[in-house]
MIROTI-611502 format. One record per residue (C-alpha): residue in three letters; x, y, z. Coordinates in steps of 0.02 Angstrom, whole numbers, plus 50000, padded with zeros to 5 digits. Layout:
! residues N
ALAXYZ...
//
This chain:
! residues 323
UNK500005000050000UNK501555012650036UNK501975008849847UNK500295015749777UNK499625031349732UNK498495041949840UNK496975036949690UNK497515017849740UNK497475016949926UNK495695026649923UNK494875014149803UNK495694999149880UNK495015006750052UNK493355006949996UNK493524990049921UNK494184983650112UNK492844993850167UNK491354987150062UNK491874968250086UNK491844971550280UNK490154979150288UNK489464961450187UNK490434952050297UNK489694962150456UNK487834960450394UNK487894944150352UNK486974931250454UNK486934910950426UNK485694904550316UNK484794895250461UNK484724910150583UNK483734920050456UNK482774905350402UNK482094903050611UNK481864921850627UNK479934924650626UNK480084943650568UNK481004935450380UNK479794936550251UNK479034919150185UNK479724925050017UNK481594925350077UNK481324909550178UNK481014901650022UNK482494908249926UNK483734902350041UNK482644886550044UNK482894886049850UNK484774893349885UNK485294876949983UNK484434866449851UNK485424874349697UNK487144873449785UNK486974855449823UNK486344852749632UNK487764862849575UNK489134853249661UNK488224836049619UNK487764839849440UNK488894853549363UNK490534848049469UNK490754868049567UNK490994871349747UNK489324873649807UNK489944868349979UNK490734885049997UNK489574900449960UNK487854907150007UNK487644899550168UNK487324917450233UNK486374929850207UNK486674948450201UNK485284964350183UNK486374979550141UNK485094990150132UNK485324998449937UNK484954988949763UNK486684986249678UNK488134979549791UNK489274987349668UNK489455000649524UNK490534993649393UNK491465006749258UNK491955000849079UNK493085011848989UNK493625013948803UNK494475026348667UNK493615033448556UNK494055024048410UNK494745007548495UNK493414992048548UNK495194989548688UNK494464989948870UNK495435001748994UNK496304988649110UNK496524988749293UNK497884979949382UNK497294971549565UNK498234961749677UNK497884944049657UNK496744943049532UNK497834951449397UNK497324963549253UNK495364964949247UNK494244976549112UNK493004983349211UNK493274993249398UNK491994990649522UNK491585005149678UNK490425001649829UNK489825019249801UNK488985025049661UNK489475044949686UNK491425038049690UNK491305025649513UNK490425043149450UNK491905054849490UNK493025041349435UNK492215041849265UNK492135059949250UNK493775059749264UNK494045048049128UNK493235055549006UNK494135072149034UNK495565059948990UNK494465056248811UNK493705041148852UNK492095034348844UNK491235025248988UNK489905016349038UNK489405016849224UNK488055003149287UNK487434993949458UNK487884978249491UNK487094963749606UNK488214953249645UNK489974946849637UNK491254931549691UNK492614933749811UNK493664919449721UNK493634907549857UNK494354921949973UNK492584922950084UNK491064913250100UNK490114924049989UNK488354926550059UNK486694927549959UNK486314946849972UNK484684957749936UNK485344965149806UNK484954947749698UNK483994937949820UNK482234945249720UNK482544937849560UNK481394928449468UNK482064910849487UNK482884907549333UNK483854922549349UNK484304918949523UNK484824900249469UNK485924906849345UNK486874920649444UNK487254904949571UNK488044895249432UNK488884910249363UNK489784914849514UNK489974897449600UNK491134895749415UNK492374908249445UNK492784897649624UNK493194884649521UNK494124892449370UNK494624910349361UNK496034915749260UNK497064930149308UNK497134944949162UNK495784935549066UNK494264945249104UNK493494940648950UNK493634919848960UNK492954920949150UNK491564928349097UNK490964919948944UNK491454901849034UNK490374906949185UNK488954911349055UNK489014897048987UNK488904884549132UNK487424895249215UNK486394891849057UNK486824872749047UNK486594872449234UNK484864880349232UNK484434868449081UNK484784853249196UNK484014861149358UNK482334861249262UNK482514846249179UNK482974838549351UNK481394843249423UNK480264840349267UNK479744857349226UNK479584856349034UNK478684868949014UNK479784882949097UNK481174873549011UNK480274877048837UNK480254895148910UNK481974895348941UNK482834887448785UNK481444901448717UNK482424914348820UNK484224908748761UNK483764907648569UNK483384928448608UNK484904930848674UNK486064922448567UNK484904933448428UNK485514947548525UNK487474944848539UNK487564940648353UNK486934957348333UNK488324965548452UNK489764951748373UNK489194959348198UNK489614977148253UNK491114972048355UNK491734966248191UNK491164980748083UNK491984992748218UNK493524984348239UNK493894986148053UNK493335004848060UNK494465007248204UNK495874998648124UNK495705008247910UNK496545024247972UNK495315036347905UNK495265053447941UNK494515054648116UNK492915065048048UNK492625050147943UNK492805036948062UNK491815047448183UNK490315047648040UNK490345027648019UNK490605022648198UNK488815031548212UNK488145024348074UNK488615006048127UNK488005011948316UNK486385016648248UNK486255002548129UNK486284990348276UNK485084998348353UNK484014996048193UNK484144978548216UNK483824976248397UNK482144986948365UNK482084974248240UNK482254958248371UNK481104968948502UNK479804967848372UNK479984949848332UNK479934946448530UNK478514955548571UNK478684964148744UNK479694978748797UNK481354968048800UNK482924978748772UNK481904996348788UNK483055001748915UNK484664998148823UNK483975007048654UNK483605021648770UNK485585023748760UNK486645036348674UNK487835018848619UNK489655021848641UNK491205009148632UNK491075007848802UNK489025002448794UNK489644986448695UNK491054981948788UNK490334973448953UNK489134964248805UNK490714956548729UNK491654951948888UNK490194941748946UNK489654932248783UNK491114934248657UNK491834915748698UNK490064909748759UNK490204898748624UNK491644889648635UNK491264884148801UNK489414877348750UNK490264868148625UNK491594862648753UNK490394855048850UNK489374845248711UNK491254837948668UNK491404833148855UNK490044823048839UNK489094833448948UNK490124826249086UNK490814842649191UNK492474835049259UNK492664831749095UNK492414846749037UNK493404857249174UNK495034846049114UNK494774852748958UNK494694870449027UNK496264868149096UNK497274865748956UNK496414880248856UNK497574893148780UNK496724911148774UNK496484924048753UNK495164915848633UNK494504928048546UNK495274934148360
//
């Protein structure tokens, strides 16, 4: 800490200070469970908690032994506020170098008013960023990570697959390589979900689901299109007025074809993310997560669907694997 900048002791102070407070508020699973003033709606989501961790380290092969056997009530909707930043003409995250865990794309404040200023001041630097809330996160291993409120209202799919998501990155997380962690964890919280519901019978929410995926995988071909089409912009050397007239053509085009989806869907889906003024820095938490999605569905049907298997493989992956 005597080695870093003032800007570096006060954001790893908050981050010391953040990880307390969960570990302060948190109380065991059981505790809350007894206490007659919990809500039957939480009693049944640590109910449902237990249930997924024990299918998740029976069927999928992760260390449900270790996380969300607490539960923590912080009092606020995001646990954290997590900044992406990018040029103006480059589809290259700003990196972040943390102890431990290595180079990372994305930097994460317990306080929204602080991951503001800290953007601010990035884009007096000339870049872009995109600022938004997040609900939960894995300590690595480092902490029993407790269920929080910030994600214990989800519907239950979504809930199921932020479980497998971050019970993943306990089992595999590879330092510098934001982009594989993310897009593995992806992946294993959809094929987990998939087996949760077959596991129980429920066709028809499964129907629902594969339903849900074929939209999304509708949607990140549409953001892998323009991460293509902007890369090559970014990389023909035009004059900048010219690049800066195509990059919002592309932009706009995109959102052409997400209206597009929306309308295909039905619903309001993606209403709030057309409401955007799109930057490079919109797209980028949109590639991390699903770029190498892919891979590691395919992965898994190789493996036989068996998820020892499967993790071996992992191992011996070389990445970064994304052209």
């Amino acid at each position: 800490m005597l080695l870093t900048g003032c800007g570096a002791m006060q954001f790893y102070s908050q981050g010391a200070a953040g990880q307390v407070e969960i570990l302060r508020k948190s109380r065991p699973n059981a505790e809350v469970i007894a206490d007659a003033t919990t809500p039957d709606a939480l009693r049944k989501r640590l109910l449902l908690t237990a249930e997924l961790c024990a299918f998740a380290s029976r069927e999928l092969a992760l260390p449900g032994d270790s996380s969300y056997g607490k539960y923590a009530d912080l009092g606020r909707r995001h646990v954290v506020f997590v900044l992406y930043a990018a040029r103006e003409f480059s589809l290259e995250p700003k990196t972040w170098r943390y102890p431990v865990v290595g180079e990372m794309d994305y930097r994460g404040y317990f306080k929204e008013e602080d991951a503001t200023a800290y953007a601010k001041n990035l884009e007096a630097e000339g870049y872009e960023t995109h600022l938004g809330g997040t609900d939960a996160y894995s300590t690595l291993g480092f902490f029993h990570d407790p269920v929080l409120n910030t994600f214990a209202d989800y519907p239950e799919i979504d809930f199921a697959e932020l479980i497998f998501h971050e019970l993943t990155h306990r089992r595999v997380f590879r330092k510098g390589e934001t982009t594989f962690n993310e897009s593995l964890a992806n992946a294993i919280a959809e094929e987990g979900v998939r087996r949760w519901l077959v596991s129980q019978g429920r066709r028809a929410d499964l129907a629902d689901y594969e339903e849900r995926l074929i939209r999304r995988r509708d949607f990140y071909s549409e953001i892998e299109i323009t991460r293509r089409d902007l890369t090559e912009l970014y990389a023909s050397r035009l004059p900048a007025g010219e690049m800066r007239k195509r990059k919002l053509a592309i932009l706009s085009e995109l959102k052409s074809r997400a209206r597009a989806l929306q309308r295909r869907w039905g619903g309001k889906q993606l209403e709030e993310w057309l409401r955007l003024d799109l930057t490079n820095a919109h797209l980028l938490p949109l590639i991390t997560y699903n770029s190498e999605t892919e891979t590691f569905r395919n992965l898994i049907g190789e493996s036989g669907g068996d998820f020892e298997t499967f993790f071996r493989k992992v191992e011996k992956m070389e990445t970064p694997l994304l052209p």
